[in-house]
FIKE-322111 format. One record per residue: residue number from 1; residue in three letters; y, z, x of N, C-alpha, C in turn. Coordinates in steps of 0.02 Angstrom, whole numbers, plus 50000, padded with zeros to 5 digits. Layout:
N
<pt NUM,'ALA',<Y,Z,X>,<Y,Z,X>,<Y,Z,X>> ...
***
This chain:
104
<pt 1,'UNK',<49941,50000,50041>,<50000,50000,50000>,<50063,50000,50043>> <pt 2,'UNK',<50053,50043,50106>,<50128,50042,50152>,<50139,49965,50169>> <pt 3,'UNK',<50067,49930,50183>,<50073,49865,50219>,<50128,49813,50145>> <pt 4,'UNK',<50101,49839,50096>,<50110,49793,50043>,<50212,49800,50030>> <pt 5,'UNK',<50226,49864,50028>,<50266,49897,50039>,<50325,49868,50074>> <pt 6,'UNK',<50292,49848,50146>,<50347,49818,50215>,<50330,49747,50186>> <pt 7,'UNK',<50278,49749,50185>,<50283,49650,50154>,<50334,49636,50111>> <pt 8,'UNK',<50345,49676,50056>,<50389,49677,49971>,<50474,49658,50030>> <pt 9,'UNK',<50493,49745,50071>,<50552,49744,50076>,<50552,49676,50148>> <pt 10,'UNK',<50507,49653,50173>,<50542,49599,50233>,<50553,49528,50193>> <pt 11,'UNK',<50499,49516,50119>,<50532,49455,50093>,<50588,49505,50041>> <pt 12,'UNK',<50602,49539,50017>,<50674,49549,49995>,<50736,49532,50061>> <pt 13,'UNK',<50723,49565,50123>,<50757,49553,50176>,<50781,49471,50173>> <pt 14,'UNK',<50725,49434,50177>,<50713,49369,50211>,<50786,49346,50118>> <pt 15,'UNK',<50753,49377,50074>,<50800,49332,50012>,<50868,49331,50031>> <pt 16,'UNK',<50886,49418,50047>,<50975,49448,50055>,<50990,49397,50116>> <pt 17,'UNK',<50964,49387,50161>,<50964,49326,50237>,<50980,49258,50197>> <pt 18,'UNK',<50953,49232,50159>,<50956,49155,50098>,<51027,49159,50066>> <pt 19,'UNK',<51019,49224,50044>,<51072,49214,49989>,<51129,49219,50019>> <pt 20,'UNK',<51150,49271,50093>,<51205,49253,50124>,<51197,49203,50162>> <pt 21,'UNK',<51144,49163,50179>,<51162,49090,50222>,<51199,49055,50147>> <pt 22,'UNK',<51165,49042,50104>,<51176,49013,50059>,<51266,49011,50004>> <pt 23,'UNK',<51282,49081,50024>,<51350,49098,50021>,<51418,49073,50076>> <pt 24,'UNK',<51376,49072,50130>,<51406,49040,50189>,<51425,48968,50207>> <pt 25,'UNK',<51362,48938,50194>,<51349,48866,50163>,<51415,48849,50114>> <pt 26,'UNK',<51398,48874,50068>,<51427,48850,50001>,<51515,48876,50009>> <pt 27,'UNK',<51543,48893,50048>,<51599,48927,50080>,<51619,48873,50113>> <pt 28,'UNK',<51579,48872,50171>,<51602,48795,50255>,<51590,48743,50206>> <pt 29,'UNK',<51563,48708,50148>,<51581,48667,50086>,<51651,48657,50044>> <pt 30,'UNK',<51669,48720,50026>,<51713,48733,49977>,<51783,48708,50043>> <pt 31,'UNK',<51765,48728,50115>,<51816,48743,50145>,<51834,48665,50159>> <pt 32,'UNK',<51764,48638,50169>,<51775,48552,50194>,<51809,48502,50154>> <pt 33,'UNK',<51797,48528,50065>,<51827,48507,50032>,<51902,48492,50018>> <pt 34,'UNK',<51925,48552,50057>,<51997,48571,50016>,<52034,48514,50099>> <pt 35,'UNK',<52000,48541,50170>,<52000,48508,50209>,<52013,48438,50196>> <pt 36,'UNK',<51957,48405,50166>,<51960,48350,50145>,<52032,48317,50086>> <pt 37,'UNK',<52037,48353,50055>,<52084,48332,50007>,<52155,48341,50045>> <pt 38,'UNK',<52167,48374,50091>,<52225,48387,50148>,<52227,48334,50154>> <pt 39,'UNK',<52184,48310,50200>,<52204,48255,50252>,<52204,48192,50191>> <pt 40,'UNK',<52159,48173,50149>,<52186,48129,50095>,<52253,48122,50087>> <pt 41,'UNK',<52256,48163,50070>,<52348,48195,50031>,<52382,48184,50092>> <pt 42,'UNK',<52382,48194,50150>,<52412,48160,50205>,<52409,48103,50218>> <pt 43,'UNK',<52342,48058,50221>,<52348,48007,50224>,<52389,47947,50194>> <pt 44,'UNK',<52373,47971,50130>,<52399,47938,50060>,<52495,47939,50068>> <pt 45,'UNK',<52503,47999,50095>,<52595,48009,50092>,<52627,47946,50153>> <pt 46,'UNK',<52572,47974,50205>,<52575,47905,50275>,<52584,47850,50216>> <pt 47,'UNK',<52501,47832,50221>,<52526,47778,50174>,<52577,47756,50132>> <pt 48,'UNK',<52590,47788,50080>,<52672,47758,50063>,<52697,47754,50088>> <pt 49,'UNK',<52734,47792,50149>,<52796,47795,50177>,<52777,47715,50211>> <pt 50,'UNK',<52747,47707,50253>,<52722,47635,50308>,<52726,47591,50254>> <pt 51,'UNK',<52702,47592,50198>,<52701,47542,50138>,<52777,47523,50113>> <pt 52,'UNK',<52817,47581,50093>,<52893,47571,50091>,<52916,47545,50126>> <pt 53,'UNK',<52921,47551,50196>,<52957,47530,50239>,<52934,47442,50265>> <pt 54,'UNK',<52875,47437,50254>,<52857,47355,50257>,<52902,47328,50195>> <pt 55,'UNK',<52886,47350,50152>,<52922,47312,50084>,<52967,47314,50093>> <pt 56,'UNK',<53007,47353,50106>,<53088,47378,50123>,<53099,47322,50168>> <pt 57,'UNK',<53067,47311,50222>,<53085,47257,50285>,<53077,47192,50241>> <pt 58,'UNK',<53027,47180,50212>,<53005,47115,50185>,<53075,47080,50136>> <pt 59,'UNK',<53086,47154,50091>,<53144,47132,50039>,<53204,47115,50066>> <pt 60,'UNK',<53215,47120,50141>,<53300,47115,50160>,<53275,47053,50189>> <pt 61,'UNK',<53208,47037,50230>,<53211,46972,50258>,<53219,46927,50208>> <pt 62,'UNK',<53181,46934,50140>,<53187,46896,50073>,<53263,46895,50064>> <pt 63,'UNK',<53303,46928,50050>,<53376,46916,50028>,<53416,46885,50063>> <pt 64,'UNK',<53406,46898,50156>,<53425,46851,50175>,<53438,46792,50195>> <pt 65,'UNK',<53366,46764,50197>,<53324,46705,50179>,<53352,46645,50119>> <pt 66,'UNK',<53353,46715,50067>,<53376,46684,50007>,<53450,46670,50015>> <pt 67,'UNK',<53481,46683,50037>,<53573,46683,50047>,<53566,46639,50092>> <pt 68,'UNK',<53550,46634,50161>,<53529,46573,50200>,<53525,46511,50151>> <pt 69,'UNK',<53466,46510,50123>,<53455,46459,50092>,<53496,46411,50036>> <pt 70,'UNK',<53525,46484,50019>,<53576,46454,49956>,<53645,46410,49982>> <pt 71,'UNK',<53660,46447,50035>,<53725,46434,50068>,<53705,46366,50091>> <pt 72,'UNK',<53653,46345,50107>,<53633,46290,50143>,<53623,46226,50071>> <pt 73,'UNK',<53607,46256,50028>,<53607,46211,49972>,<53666,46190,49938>> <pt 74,'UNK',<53704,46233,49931>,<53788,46247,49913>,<53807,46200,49968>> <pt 75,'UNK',<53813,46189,50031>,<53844,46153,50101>,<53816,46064,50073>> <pt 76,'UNK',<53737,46053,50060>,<53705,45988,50056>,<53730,45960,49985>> <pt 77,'UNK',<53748,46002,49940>,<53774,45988,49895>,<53834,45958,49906>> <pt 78,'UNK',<53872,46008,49925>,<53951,45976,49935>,<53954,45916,49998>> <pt 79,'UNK',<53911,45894,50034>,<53919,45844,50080>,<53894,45802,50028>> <pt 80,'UNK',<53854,45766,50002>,<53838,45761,49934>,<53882,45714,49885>> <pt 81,'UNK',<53917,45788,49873>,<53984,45738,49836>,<54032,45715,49858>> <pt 82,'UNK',<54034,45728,49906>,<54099,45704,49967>,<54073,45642,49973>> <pt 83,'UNK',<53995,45630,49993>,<53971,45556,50004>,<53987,45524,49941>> <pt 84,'UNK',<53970,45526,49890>,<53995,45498,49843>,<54052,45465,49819>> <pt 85,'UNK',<54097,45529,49821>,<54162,45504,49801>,<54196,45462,49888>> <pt 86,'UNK',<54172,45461,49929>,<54215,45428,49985>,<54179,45355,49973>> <pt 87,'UNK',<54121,45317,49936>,<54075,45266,49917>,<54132,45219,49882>> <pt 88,'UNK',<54173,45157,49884>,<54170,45117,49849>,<54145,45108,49786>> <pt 89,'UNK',<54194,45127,49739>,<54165,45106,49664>,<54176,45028,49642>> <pt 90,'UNK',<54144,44960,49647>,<54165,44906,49621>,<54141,44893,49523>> <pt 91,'UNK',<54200,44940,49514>,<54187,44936,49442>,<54169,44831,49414>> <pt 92,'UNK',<54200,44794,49455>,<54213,44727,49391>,<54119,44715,49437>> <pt 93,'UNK',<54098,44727,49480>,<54023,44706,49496>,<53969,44749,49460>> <pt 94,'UNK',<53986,44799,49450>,<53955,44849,49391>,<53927,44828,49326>> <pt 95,'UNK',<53993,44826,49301>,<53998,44780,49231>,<53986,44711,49224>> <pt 96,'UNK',<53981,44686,49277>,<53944,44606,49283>,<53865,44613,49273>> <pt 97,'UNK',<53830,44670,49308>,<53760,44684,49329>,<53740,44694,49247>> <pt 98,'UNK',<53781,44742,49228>,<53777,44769,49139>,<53777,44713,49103>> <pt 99,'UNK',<53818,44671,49111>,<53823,44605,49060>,<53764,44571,49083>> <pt 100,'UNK',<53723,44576,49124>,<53660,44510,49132>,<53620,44562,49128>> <pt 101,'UNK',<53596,44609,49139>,<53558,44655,49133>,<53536,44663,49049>> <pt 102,'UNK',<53584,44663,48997>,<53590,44703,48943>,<53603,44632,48896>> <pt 103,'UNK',<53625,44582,48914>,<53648,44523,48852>,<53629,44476,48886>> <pt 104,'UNK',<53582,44465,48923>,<53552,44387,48961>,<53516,44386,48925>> 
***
């Protein structure tokens, strides 16, 4: 019965040994977790910020691009009409082309 006795209390021993590994465990878990969600939550803030600041760069090269471009269209334009109006208008060869064109 003593033998049976030390047998009973060394697997009770061996359980209280389980149940605090098992508390310990489940602790360096809980801890990795929160760990984990840190550095997420860090990452993620990196992330935006590097994300803003590309877009941010992207949108001013875009506007200026776009103003470039416009100004350059506004310039081809007005050379444009300048070519135009500096062109010889022969209105009476015009209206000759119209009269055989339209009543031949």
């Amino acid at each position: 019965m003593a033998e049976t006795n030390k047998e009973m209390d060394a697997i009770y021993h061996l359980l209280e040994i389980e149940k605090k590994a098992s508390s310990i465990v489940n602790g360096a878990l809980k801890v990795r977790e929160e760990k984990l969600a840190e550095v997420h939550s860090e990452y993620n803030k990196l992330y935006n910020e590097k994300y803003t600041q590309v877009v941010k760069k992207l949108e001013e090269k875009y506007q200026t691009e776009l103003q470039k471009t416009a100004k350059k269209y506004e310039k081809d334009i007005e050379l444009y009409r300048q070519e135009l109006e500096e062109k010889p208008q022969d209105q009476e060869r015009f209206n000759a082309l119209l009269e055989k064109l339209l009543f031949a």
